[in-house]
C-alpha positions as CSV (number, residue, x, y, z in Angstrom):
1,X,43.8,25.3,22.5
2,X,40.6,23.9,24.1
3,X,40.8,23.4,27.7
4,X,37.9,22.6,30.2
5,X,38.8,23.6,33.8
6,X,36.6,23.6,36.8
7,X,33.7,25.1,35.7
8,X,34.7,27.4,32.7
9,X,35.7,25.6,29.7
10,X,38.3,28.3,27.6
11,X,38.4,27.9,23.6
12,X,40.6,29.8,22.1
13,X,40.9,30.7,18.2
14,X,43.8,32.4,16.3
15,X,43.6,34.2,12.9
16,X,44.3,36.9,11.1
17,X,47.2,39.2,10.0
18,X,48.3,39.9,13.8
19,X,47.2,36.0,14.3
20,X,45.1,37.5,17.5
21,X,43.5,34.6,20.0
22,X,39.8,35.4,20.4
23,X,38.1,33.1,23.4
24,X,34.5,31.5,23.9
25,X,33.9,30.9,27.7
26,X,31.7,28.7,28.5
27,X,29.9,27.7,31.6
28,X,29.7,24.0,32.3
29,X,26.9,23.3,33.6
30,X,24.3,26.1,31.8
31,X,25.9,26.7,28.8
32,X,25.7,29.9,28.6
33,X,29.0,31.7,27.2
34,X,30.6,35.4,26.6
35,X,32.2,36.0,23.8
36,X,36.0,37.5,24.6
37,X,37.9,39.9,21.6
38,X,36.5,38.8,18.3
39,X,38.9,39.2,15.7
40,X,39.7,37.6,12.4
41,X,39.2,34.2,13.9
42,X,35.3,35.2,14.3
43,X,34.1,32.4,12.2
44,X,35.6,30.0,13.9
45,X,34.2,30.9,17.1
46,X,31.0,30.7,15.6
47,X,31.2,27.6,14.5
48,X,32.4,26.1,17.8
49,X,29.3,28.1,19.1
50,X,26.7,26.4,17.2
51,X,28.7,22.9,17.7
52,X,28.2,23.4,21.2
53,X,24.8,25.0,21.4
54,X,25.9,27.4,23.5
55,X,23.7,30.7,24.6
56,X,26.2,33.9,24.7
57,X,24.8,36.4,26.8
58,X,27.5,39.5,25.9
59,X,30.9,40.4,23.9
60,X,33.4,40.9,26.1
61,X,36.2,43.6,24.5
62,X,39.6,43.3,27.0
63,X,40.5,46.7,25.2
64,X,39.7,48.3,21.6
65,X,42.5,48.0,19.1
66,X,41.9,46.7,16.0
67,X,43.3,43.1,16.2
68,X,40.5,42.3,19.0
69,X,37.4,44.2,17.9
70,X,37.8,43.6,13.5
71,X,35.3,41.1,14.1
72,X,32.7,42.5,16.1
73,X,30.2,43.5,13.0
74,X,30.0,39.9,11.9
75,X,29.8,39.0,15.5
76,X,26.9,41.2,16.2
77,X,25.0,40.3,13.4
78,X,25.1,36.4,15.0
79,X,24.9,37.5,18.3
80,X,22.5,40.8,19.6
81,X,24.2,40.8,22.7
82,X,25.6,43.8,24.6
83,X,28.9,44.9,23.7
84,X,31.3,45.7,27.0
85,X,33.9,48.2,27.1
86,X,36.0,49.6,29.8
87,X,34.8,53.1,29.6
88,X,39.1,54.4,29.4
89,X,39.1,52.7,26.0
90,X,35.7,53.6,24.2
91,X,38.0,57.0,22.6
92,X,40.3,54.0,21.0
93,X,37.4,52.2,19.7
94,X,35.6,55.1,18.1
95,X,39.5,55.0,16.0
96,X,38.9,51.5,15.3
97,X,38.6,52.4,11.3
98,X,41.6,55.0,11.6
99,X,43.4,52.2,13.1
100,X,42.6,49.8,10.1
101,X,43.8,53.1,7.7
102,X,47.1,52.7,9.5
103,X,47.5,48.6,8.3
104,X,46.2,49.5,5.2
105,X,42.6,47.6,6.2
106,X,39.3,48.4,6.4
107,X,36.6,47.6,9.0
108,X,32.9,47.2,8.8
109,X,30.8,49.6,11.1
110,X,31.6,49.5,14.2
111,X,28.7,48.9,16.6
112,X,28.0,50.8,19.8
113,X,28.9,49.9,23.3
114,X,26.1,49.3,25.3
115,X,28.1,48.6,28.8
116,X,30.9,49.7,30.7
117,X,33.3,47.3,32.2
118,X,34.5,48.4,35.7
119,X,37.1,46.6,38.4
120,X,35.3,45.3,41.0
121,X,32.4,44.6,38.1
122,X,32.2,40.7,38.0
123,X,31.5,39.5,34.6
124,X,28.7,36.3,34.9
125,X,27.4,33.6,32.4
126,X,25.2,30.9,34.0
127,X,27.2,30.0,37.2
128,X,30.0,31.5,36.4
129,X,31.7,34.8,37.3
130,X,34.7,36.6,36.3
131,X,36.9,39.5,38.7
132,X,37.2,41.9,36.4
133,X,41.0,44.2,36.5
134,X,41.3,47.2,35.2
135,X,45.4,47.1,33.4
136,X,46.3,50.0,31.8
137,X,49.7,50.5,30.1
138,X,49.2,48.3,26.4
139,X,45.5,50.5,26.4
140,X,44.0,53.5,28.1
141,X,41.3,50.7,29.7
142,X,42.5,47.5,28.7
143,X,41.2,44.9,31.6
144,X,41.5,40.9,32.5
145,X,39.2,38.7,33.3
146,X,39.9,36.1,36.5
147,X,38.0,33.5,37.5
148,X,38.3,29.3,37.7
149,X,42.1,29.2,38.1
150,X,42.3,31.0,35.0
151,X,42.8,34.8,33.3
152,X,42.4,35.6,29.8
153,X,45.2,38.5,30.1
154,X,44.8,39.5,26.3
155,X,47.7,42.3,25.5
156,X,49.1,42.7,29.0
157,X,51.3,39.6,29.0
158,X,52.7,37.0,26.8
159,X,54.7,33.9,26.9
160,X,57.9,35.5,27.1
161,X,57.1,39.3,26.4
162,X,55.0,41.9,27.4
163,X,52.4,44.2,25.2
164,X,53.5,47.1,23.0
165,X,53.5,50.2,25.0
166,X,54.8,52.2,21.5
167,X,50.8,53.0,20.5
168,X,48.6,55.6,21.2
169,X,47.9,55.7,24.5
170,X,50.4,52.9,25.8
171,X,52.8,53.8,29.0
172,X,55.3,51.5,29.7
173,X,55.5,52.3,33.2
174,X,52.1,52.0,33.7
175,X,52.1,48.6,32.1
176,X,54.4,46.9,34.0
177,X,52.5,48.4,37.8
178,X,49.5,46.1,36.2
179,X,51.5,43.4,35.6
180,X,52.9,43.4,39.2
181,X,49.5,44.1,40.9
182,X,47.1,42.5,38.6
183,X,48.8,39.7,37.3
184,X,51.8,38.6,38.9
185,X,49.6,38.9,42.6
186,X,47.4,35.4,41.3
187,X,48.5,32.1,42.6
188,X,51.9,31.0,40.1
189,X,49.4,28.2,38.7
190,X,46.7,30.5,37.3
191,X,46.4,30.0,33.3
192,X,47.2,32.7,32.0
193,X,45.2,33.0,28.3
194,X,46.6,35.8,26.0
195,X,46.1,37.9,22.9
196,X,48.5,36.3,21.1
197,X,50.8,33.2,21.1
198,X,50.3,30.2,23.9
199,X,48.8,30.2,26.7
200,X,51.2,30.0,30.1
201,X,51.0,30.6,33.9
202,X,51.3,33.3,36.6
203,X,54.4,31.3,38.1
204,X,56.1,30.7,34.7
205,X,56.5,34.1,33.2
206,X,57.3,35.0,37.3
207,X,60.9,33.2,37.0
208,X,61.0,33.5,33.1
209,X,59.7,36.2,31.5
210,X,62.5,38.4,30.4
211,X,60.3,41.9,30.9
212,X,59.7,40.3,34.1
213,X,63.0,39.0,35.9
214,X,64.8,42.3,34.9
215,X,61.8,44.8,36.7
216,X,61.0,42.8,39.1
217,X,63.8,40.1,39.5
218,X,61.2,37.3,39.5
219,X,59.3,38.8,42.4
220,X,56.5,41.1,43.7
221,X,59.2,43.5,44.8
């Protein structure tokens, strides 16, 4: 999916086993882009990034398992950028090859974090800035990004589902308070952009979302 919107323009690319989305967002009118979960789908993005001649000015990780960072060394090689992290997570990324053990992968090194990632934080490339949220549950310090009538909500929530709360460090509890506060508090037309699957909106998954209707029966409450 490539969608331009206000001021961002969102491109999304899939790949890999877990077929994770990784985004490049772009600033309209500079340019300038971050770089969102690079995962298998890392060429891609690169390729779109050099089509477009855009600048990326960091890598953006919405949280550290292995589906959204297994990228990151080619990425850094292109790109020598700083790497954000919300600091809740960086114990999960220093797994990050212990992870791949588990799927039966390996993982090039991993390189360091050289920022934290903190709500109330904005995000900025050229003219545009990102709200960051902090949204534990799937991850220790998995966060969103909100800005432009759209949130790239990575492993929170999905078209129809919610994230895995079965790995280490997932709470499901915890999960669905972020979803309520963080996610289901933007305006029902907010995009919301995921880790995996289609994209969809705040006010769809409100009245849809299975996870949803049954905790919260389609509400705030």
């Amino acid at each position: 999916m490539n969608g331009p919107t206000g001021d961002m323009i969102v491109s999304s690319f899939t790949g890999g086993a877990f077929q994770q989305n990784s985004y490049l967002l772009r600033c309209r009118e500079t340019g300038h882009a971050v770089v969102v979960d690079p995962g298998a789908a890392i060429p891609a993005l690169i390729a779109e990034v050099d089509r477009a001649g855009a600048t990326v000015d960091a890598i953006v990780l919405t949280h550290a398992h292995l589906d959204h960072v297994e990228g990151l060394p080619q990425a850094k090689e292109v790109w020598d950028v700083p790497i954000l992290l919300h600091p809740d997570d960086k114990p999960l990324y220093e797994q990050v090859p212990t992870q791949a053990e588990w799927f039966g992968m390996s993982v090039g090194e991993m390189p360091p974090i050289e920022g934290d990632l903190r709500e109330g934080v904005p995000v900025t490339f050229g003219r545009c800035v990102l709200e960051v949220r902090h949204t534990p549950g799937h991850a220790p310090g998995h966060i969103i990004l909100v800005g432009d009538g759209e949130a790239i909500t990575a492993d929170t929530v999905f078209a129809g589902s919610i994230g895995r709360t079965d790995l280490p460090g997932g709470n499901a509890t915890v999960l669905l308070r972020s979803i309520r506060e963080k996610i289901l508090s933007l305006p029902d037309e907010t995009v919301l952009h995921t880790g995996h699957g289609p994209s969809t909106t705040v006010g769809h998954e409100r009245v849809t979302n299975p996870f949803l209707v049954s905790s919260f029966g389609g509400s705030l409450a």
